[in-house]
C-alpha positions as CSV (number, residue, x, y, z in Angstrom):
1,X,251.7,-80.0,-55.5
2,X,248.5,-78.6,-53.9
3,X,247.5,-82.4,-53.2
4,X,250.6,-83.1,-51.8
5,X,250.9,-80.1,-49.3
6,X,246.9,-80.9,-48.5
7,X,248.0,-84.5,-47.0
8,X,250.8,-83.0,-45.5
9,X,249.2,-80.1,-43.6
10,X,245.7,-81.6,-42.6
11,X,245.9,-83.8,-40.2
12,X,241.9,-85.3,-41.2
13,X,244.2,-86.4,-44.1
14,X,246.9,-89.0,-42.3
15,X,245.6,-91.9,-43.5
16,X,246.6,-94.8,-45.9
17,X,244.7,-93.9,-48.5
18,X,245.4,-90.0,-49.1
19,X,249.2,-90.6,-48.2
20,X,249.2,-93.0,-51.3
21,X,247.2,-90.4,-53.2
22,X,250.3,-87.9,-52.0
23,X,252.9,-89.8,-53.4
24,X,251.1,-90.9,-56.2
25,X,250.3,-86.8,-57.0
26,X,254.1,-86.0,-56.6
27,X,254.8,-89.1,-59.1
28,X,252.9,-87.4,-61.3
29,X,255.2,-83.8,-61.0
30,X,258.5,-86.7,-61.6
31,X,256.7,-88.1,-64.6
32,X,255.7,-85.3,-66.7
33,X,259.1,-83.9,-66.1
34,X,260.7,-86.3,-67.5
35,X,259.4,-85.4,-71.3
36,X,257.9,-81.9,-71.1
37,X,260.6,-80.0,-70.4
38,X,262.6,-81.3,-73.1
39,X,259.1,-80.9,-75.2
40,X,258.9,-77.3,-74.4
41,X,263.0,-76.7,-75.3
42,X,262.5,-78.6,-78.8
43,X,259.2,-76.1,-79.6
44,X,261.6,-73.3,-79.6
45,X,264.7,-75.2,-81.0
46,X,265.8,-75.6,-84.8
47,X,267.9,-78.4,-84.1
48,X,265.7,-80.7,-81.9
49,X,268.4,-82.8,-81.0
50,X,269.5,-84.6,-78.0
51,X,272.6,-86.8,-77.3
52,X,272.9,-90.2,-77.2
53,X,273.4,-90.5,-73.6
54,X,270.7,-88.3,-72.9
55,X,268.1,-90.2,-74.8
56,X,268.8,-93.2,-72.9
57,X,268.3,-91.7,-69.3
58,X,265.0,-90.1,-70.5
59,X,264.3,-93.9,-71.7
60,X,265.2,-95.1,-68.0
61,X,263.4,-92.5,-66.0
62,X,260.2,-91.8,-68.3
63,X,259.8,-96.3,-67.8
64,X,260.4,-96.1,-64.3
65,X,258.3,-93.6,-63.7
66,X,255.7,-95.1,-65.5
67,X,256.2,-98.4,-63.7
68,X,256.0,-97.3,-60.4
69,X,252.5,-95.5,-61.7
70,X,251.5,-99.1,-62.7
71,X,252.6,-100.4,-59.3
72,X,251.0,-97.6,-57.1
73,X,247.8,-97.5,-58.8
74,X,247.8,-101.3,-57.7
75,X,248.5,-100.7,-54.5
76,X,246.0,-98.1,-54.3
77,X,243.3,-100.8,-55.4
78,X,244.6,-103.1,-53.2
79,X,244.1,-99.9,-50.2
80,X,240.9,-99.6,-51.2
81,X,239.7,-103.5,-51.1
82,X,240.9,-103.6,-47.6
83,X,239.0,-100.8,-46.7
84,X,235.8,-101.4,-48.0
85,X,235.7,-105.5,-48.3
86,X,237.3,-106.0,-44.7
87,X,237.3,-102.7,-42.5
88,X,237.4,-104.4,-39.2
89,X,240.9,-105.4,-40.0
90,X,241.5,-102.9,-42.2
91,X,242.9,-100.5,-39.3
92,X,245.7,-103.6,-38.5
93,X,246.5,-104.5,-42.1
94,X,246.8,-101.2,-43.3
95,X,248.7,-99.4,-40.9
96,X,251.1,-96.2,-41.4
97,X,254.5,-98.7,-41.5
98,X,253.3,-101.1,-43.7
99,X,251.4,-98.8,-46.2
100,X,255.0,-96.6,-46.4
101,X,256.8,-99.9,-47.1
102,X,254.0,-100.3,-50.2
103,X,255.5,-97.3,-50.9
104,X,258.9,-97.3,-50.8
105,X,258.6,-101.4,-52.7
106,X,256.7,-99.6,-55.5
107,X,259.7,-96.4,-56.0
108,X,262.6,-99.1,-55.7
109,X,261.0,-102.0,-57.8
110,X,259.6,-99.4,-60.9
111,X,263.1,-98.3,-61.0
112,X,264.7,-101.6,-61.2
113,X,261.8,-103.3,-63.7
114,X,262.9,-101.6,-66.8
115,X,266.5,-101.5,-66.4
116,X,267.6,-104.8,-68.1
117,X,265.6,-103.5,-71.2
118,X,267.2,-100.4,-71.3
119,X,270.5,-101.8,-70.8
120,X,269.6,-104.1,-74.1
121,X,268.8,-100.7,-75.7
122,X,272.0,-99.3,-74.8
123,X,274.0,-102.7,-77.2
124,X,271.6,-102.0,-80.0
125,X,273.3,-100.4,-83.6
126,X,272.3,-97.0,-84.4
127,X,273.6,-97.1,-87.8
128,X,271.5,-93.4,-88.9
129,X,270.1,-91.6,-89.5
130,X,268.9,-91.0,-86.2
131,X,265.5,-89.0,-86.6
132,X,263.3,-90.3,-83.7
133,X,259.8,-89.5,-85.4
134,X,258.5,-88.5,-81.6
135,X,258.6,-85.9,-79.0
136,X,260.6,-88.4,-76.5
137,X,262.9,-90.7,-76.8
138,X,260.1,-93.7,-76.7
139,X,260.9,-97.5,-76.8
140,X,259.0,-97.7,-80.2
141,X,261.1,-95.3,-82.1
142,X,263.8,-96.3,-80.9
143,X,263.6,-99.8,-81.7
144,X,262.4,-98.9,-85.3
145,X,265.8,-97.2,-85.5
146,X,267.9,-100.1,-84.0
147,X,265.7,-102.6,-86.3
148,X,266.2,-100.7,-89.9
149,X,269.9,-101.6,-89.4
150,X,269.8,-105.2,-88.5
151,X,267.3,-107.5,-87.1
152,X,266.7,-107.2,-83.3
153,X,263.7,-109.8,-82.8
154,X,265.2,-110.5,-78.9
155,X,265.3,-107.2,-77.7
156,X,261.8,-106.2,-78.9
157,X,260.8,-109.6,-77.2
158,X,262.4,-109.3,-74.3
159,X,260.7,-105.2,-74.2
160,X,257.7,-106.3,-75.2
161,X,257.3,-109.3,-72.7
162,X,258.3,-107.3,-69.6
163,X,256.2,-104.5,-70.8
164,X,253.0,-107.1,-71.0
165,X,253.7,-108.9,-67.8
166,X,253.8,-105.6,-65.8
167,X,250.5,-103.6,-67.4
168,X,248.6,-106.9,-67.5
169,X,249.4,-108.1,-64.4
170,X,248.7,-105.1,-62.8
171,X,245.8,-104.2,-64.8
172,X,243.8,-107.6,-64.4
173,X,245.0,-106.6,-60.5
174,X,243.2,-104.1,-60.4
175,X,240.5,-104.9,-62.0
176,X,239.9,-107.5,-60.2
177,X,239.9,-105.8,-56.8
178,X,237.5,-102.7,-57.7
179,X,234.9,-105.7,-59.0
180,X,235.4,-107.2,-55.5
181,X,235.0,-103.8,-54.0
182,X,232.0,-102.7,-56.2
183,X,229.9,-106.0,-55.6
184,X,230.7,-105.4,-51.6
185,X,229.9,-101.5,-52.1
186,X,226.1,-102.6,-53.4
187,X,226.0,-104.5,-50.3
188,X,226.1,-101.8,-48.3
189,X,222.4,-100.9,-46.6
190,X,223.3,-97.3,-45.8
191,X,222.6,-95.3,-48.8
192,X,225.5,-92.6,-48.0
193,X,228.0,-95.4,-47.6
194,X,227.3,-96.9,-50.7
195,X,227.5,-93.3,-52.5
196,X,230.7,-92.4,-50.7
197,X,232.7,-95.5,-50.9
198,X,231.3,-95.4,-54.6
199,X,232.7,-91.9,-55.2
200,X,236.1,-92.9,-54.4
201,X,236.3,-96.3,-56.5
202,X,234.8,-94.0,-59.3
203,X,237.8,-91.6,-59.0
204,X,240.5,-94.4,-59.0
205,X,238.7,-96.1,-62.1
206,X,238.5,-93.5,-64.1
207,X,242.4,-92.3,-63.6
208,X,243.5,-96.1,-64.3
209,X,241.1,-96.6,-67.7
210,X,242.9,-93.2,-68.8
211,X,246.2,-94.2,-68.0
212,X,245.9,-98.2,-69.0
213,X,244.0,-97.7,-72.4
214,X,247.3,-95.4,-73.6
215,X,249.3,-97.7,-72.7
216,X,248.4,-100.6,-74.0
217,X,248.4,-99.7,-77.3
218,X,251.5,-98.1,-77.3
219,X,253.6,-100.5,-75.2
220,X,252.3,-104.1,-75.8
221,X,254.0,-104.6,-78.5
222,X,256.7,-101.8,-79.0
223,X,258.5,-101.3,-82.1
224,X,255.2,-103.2,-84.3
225,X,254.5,-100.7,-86.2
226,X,251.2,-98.1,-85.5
227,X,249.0,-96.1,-87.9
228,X,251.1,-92.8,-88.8
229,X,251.3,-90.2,-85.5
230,X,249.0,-92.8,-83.1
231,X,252.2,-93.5,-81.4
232,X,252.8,-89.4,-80.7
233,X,248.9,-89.0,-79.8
234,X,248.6,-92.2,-77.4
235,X,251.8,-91.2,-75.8
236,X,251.0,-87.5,-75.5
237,X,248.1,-88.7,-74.2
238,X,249.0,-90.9,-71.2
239,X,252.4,-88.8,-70.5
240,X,250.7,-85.3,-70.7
241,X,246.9,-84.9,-70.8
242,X,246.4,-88.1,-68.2
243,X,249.0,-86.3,-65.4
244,X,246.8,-83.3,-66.4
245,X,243.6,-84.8,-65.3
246,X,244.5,-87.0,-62.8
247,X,244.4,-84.2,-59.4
248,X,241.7,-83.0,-61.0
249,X,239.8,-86.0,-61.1
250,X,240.5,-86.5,-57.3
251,X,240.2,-83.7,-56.1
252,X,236.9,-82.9,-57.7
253,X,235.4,-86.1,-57.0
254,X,236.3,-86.4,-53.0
255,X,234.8,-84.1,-50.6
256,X,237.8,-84.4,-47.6
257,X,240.0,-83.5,-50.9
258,X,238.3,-80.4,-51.6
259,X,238.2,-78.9,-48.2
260,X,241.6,-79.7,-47.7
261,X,242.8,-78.0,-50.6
262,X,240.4,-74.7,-50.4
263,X,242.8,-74.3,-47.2
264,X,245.6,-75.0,-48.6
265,X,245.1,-72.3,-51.8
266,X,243.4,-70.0,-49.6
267,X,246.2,-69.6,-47.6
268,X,248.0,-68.3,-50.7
């Protein structure tokens, strides 16, 4: 929330790339929402239950979320190519329209992504008993449950293509762009350009690693079948500890960051 109140009160900071960072920082309040709070309630609970219905929208909203992460840290790589590999047009590309349209594409289109599976979800047999061996109503669990009653080899196709097609396709995106960036970055011939422009690209990198290795080997091939409480660490992992790091990660590794936000939390 400090991030997000930094963009919006310092003007230095009304540009593409810390607006993304913004949005991206208050994704990160939606997503850990999501599953912590009903964490926290089941710590003090005896029952540790949660309805049916309930299950499925933390399903829904804890995917979404996650998809529009996938889809914003792309865009974010794709902010940061433009930048560094063509900066003459980068002030025409990249302007403060078309980079809120990136925006807005990557809230509607993570919320729609995930909805056929979790409609699938919603048909599957439940036949008991219904202990989900997680903090969250995951994908994994779930389809464990759904599969000890009767085969399901379509839906955990169908889950486990989409989930593959978005974190690969987005990861090799990515991936591809900060290479393209990095081999343009050495190029540079002033020395505090090159240690600047590799400051931020270092940032980014590190928060998409720590979000994309968790992932993968919980979601590639849901409902497979991991070594006994991997799929509670790796998703603890990239649902808590990763949101956890994330603004500090940026704001410790960008100078315009962390004189924006020793206003903002010295004005408190």
């Amino acid at each position: 929330m400090a991030i997000v109140c930094a963009v919006r009160w310092d003007h230095r900071l009304h540009t593409p790339m810390y607006i993304l960072l913004a949005n991206f920082s208050f994704l990160e309040i939606c997503y850990v929402n999501s599953d912590v709070p009903n964490m926290l309630v089941n710590f003090l609970s005896r029952t540790k239950s949660i309805s049916f219905t309930q299950c499925l929208f933390q399903l829904y909203f804890f995917f979404s979320l996650g998809t529009t992460e996938c889809l914003l840290l792309s865009i974010m790589a794709y902010d940061r190519f433009l930048a560094i590999c063509c900066p003459l047009s980068y002030p025409t590309i990249m302007t403060t329209k078309f980079c809120s349209s990136l925006v807005i594409f990557c809230w509607v289109y993570g919320f729609l992504w995930f909805l056929v599976p979790v409609i699938f979800v919603t048909q599957l047999p439940f036949c008991g008993p219904n202990v989900i061996d997680d903090f969250l109503c995951d994908l994994g669990p779930l389809l464990a449950l759904a599969s000890a009653c009767v085969p399901i080899p379509g839906t955990v196709l169908l889950c486990g293509t989409m989930s593959s097609l978005l974190i690969f396709a987005t990861f090799f995106y990515i991936i591809v762009s900060y290479t393209l960036v990095l081999r343009a970055v050495i190029q540079v011939p002033s020395a505090a350009g090159r240690k600047k422009a590799f400051s931020t690209c270092s940032s980014h990198l590190a928060v998409v690693f720590l979000f994309y290795g968790s992932v993968m080997i919980t979601y590639v091939s849901p409902g497979a079948g991991q070594a006994e409480g991997m799929q509670k660490f790796t998703t603890l992992f990239y649902s808590v500890l990763t949101p956890f790091f994330n603004p500090m990660i940026y704001s410790l590794w960008n100078k315009e960051m962390k004189d924006a936000l020793k206003k903002v939390l010295g004005g408190f």
